[in-house]
N, C-alpha and C positions, 0 to 999 in steps of 0.2 A: 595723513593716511587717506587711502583712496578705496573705490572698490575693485576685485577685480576684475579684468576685463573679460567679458561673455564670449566664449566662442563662437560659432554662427549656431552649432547642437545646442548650446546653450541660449541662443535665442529663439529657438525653435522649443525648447523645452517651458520656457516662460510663457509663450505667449500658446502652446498648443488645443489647449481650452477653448480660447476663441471658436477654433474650427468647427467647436462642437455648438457651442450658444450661437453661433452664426447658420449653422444648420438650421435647430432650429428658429432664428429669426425667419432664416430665406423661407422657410416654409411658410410661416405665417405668412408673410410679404405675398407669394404668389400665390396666394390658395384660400386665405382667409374671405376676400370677396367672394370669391367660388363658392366656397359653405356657406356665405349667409345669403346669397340668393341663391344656391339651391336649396335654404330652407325658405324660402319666401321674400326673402325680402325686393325691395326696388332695388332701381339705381340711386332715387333720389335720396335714400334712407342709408348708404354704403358708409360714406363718410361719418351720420353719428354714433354708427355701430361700430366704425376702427376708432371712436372715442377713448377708449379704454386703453387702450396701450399707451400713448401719451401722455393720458393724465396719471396711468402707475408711475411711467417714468419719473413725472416731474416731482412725485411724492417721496418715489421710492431712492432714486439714487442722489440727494443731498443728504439723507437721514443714512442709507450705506456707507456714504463716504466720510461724512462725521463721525460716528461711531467707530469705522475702521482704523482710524486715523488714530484712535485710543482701543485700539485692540491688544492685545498681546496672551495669546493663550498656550506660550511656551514652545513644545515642541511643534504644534499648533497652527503658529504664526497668527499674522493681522488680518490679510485680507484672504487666504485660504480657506477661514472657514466658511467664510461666505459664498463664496465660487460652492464650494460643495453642497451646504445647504439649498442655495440658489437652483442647484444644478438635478436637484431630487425633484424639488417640487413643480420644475417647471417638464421635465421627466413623464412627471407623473399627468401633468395638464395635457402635452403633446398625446399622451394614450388615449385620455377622455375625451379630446375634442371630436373624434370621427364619432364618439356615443352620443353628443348633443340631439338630443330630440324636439329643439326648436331654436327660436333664434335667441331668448332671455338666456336659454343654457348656453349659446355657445361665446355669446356676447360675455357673460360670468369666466367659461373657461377661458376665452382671449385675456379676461384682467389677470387670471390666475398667471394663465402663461407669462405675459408681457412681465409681470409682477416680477416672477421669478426669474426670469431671464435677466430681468436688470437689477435685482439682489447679485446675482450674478457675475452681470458682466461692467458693475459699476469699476469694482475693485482691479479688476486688469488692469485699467488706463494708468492705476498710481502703482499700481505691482511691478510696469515696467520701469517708473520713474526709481521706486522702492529698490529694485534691483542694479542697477546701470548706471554704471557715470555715466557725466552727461556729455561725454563726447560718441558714446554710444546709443543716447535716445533716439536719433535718427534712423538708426539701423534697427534698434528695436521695433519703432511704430510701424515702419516698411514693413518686417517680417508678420505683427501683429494684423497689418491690411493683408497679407496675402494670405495666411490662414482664415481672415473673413473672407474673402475672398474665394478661396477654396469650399471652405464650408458654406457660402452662398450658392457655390456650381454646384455642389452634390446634393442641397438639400431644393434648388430650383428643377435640376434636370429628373429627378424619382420618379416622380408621376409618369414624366415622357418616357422614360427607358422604361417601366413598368406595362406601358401600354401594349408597347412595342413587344413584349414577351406573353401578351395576349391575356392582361389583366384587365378584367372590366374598367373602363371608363365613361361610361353611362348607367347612369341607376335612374330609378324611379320619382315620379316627383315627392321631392322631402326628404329625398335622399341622397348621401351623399357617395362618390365613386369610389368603388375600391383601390383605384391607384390611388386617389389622396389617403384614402383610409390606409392603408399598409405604407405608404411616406411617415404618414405621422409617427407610426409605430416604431420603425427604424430609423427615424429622428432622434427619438424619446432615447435611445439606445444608444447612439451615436455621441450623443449630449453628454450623457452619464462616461460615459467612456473616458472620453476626451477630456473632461473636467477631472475625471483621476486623476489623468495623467499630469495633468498641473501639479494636482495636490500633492501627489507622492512623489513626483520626480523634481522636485524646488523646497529649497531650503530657503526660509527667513531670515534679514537681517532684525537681530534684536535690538529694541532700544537703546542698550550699552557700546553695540555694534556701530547703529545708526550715529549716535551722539560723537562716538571715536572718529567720524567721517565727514562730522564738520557742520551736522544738520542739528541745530538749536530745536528743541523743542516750544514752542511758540505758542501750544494749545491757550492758554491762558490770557492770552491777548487777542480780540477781536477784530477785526480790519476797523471796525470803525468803532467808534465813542458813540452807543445806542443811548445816553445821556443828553452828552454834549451834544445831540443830533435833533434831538428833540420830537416831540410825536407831530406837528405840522405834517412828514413826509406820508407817516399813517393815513393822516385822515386825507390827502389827495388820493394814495387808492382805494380806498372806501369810496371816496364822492364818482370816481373813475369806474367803479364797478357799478354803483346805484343807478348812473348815468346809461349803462349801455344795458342794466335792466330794464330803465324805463323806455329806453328805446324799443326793444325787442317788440311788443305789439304795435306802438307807433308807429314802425316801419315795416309791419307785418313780415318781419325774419321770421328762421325756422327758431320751433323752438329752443335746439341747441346752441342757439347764442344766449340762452340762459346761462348756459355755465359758464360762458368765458364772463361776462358779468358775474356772477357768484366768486368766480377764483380770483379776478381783479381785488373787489373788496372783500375776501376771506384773507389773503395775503395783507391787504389792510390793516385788518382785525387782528392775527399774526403779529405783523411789525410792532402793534401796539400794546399785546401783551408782551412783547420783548422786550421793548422799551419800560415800562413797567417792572419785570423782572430785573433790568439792568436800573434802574432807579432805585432799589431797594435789597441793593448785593449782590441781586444772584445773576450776574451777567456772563457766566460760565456756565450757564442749563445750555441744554442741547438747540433747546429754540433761541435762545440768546445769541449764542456763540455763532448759529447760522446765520441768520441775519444781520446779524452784524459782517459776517466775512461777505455776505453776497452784498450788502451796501458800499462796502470797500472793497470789492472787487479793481485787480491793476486796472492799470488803463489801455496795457494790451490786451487784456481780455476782454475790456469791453469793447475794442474795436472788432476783433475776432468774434465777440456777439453781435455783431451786425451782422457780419459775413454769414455765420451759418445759420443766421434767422430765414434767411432767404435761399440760402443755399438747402437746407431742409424743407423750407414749403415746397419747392420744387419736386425732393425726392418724394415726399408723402403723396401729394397728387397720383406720381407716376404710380406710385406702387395699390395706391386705392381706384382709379380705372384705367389702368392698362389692358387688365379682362376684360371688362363693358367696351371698350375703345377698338381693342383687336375684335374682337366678338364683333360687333357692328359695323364697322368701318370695312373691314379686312374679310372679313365671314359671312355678312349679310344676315348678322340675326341676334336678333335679344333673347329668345326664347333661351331662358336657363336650364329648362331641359329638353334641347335638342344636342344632338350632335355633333353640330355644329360650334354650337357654343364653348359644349366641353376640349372640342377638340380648338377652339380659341385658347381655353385657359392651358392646356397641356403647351402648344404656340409661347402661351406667355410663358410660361416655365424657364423654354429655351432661351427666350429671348432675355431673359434674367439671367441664366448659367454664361450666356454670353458678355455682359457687362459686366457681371464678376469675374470672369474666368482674366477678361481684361485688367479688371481691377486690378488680381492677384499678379498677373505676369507685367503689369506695366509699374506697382510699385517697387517693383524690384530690379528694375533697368531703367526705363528713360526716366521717370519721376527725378531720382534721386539726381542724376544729370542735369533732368532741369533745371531744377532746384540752384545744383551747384555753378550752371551756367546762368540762371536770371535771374538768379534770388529766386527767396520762398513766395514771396508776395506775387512777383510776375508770374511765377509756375504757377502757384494758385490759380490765380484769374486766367490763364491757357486753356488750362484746364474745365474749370469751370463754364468759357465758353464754347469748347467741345461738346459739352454738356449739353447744354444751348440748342447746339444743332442738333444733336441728336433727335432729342425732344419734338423739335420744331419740326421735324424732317416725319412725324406723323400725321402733321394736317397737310401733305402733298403728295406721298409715298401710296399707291396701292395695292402694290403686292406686298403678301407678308413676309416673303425673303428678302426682300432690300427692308427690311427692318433690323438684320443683323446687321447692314454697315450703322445704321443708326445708334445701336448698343456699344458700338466702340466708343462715341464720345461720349455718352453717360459711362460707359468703365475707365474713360479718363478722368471725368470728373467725381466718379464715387471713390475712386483710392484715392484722389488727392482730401478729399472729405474727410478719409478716413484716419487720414493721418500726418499731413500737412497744420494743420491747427492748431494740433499735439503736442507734435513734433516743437514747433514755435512757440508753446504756452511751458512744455515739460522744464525746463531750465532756465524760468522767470519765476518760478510760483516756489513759493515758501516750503521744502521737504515735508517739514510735519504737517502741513496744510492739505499737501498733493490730494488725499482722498476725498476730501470737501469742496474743493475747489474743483476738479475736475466734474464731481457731481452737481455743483452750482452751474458749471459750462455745459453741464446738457441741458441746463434750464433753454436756452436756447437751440435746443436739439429739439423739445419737446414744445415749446408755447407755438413757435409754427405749425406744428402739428394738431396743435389743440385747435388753432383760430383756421386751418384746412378743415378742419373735425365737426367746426361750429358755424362756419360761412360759405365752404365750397357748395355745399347742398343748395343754401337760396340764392347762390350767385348761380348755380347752374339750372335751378328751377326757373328763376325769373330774364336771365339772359340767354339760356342757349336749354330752353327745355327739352328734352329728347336727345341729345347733340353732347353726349361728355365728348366729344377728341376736343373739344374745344380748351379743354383741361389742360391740355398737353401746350398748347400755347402760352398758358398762365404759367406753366413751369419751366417753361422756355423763358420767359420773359424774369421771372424772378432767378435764375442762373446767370443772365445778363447782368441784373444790379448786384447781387453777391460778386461778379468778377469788376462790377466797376469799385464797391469799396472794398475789394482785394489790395487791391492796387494802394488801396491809403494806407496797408498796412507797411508798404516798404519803408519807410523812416524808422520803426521799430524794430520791423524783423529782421 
């Protein structure tokens, strides 16, 4: 017995949530640095203020997708109720953030936000799996990139069409503009909407359902023997984490390489009470059973965790100074409240509705072509080095219109991000795993982003002070190596 096969309405009806959690991401994405240095902050302080959203990530969506993965609340479903809850409170964030009256609040709402949004949008990535044979994953993840996609162009372009209709985009210092302010707002709304529409218009397969279709329920076995494994692995990241504590003064870093030191040996400390708990029965707790599946992780996924280790450092750069970068470079001015500046970040807006807007329309024609003409691995790495150029094509480009041919190759390489990976992990990984595992694989979504979060500030303090476009090279160059070990992935995929 098989499932049945989804019409295209019905791949549109699966994944149209997205559109809305992708709204508000794109918001954050272009606007977030906006708000924190319209409330004061630097440039060199940017990066450990987008700290927070990565590190919800990386907390939040393995503990979603474990839990999901033993959900079942009847007419309810598994991963539904999350999307909705997710989808309130992160709702509720998008209204508060234009009320931040410093930078501790808005930094607080960003974790709120970021929190919820990936309560949220963990559960999609296995909902598509949950729902679709697997000769139709491919079709699924395409449609799922093009509604991010979508909801990335409406929620990047607001601010710009907003101005345009003679809504303030300059405020005062400490304050923030009213075209962001009324974006957020009708984010917030957009999000909730959208997220309904998931909930109510998709039904769940049940357990019973599931089991009739071939998928063994597995929960109860770990990927790996946290026994037989023994705590040795433990105690290397502990030593791993204590090491690049004591570095951090030694090498006068910023302070926020504290935390990538702290989460190194906390995960230590982690593994070790797992191991623990699995030495004395209880190797089916929620911290057991995690640990153990991310220690045994396939070994396609862990090549796929290379790829988008670096393939992420790149997009996180782009998306934490491309305001400072267009602003200075393109603008001739830092002053975060001049005119200028804002009307850089409204600039960036577009220049984001454009690399989505690509996203959305190229995973839905040539991708899927290329795919099917070079293999997944080749299209990958195409892709990824379009990427490449785009990026690179900021430290020699002066005008800020020839920065839209540049967002065509980061919209080649963000759909293929978005759903090439997926697409190659969805019909390898274990059914009843899918929610866990897929939340294990943004561990690597997210730790680039933490060590951007934790080192881009004193690499651009002490190498290129004054001078972020220099940024855009570094994410130029980590696109290059994501597409050179693309490439290793052809034997598998």
């Amino acid at each position: 017995m098989d499932k049945p096969r989804r019409s295209f309405f019905g791949l549109c009806r699966i994944s149209v949530g997205f559109f809305g959690i992708q709204i508000g991401f794109a918001l954050q994405n272009a606007n977030m640095s906006r708000v924190f240095q319209s409330l004061g902050s630097s440039v060199d302080d940017l990066a450990a203020l987008w700290m927070a959203a990565p590190l919800t990530g990386l907390l939040v969506q393995p503990i979603i997708g474990h839990l999901s993965d033993r959900t079942w609340l009847g007419r309810f479903g598994r991963r539904r109720p999350y999307f909705l809850a997710g989808a309130v409170l992160a709702s509720l964030a998008l209204v508060g953030m234009p009320q931040a009256q410093g930078l501790l609040a808005a930094a607080l709402l960003l974790w709120l936000l970021d929190g919820s949004m990936n309560v949220a949008m963990e559960p999609f990535r296995a909902f598509v799996g949950d729902s679709l044979r697997s000769d139709q994953h491919a079709a699924g993840y395409a449609v799922q990139t093009a509604f991010i996609g979508a909801g990335a162009v409406v929620g990047s372009i607001f601010p710009f069409v907003l101005s345009h209709f003679g809504v303030a985009n300059v405020a005062s210092a400490g304050m923030i503009p009213d075209t962001v302010r009324i974006s957020f707002y009708a984010g917030a709304a957009a999000l909730l909407i959208a997220v309904l529409a998931t909930v109510l218009g998709n039904r769940e397969y049940s357990p019973d359902e599931m089991a009739a279709f071939g998928h063994e329920d597995d929960h109860a076995h770990p990927a790996v023997d946290l026994v037989a494994r023994g705590w040795t692995p433990s105690l290397v990241w502990i030593a791993g984490g204590l090491v690049v504590l004591a570095l951090v003064p030694r090498l006068h870093l910023q302070k926020e390489v504290y935390l990538l030191g702290a989460l190194l040996a906390g995960y230590g400390v982690l593994s070790l009470v797992a191991w623990g708990l699995a030495r004395v029965g209880r190797g089916q707790t929620m911290l057991a059973s995690i640990v153990g599946d991310f220690s045994g992780m396939p070994a396609l996924m862990k090549r796929l965790a290379v790829v988008q280790f670096f393939s992420w450092s790149a997009l996180f750069v782009m998306w934490i100074y491309s305001t400072p970068v267009v602003a200075q470079v393109f603008y001739g001015t830092s002053d975060t409240a001049s005119a200028g500046y804002q009307a850089a970040g409204n600039w960036v807006g577009v220049l984001f509705t454009c690399y989505n807007g690509v996203a959305a329309l190229f995973s839905l024609t040539a991708l899927p072509w290329l795919a099917r003409t070079m293999g997944s691995a080749r299209a990958h790495a195409l892709c990824l080095l379009a990427g490449a150029a785009g990026l690179g094509s900021f430290m020699v480009l002066h005008d800020p219109m020839l920065l839209i041919a540049s967002e065509i190759g980061v919209g080649m390489a963000w759909a293929s991000i978005l759903g090439m990976p997926y697409t190659i992990l969805a019909s390898s990984l274990p059914q009843s795993k899918l929610g866990v595992y897929m939340g294990l694989f943004n561990v690597f979504v997210v730790v680039p982003q933490l060590l951007v979060s934790t080192l881009m500030g004193s690499i651009l303090k002490l190498a290129f002070p004054g001078q972020p476009v220099w940024t855009m090279a570094f994410g130029a160059g980590a696109l290059v190596i994501a597409a050179g070990f693309s490439m290793r992935l052809r034997p598998a995929a």
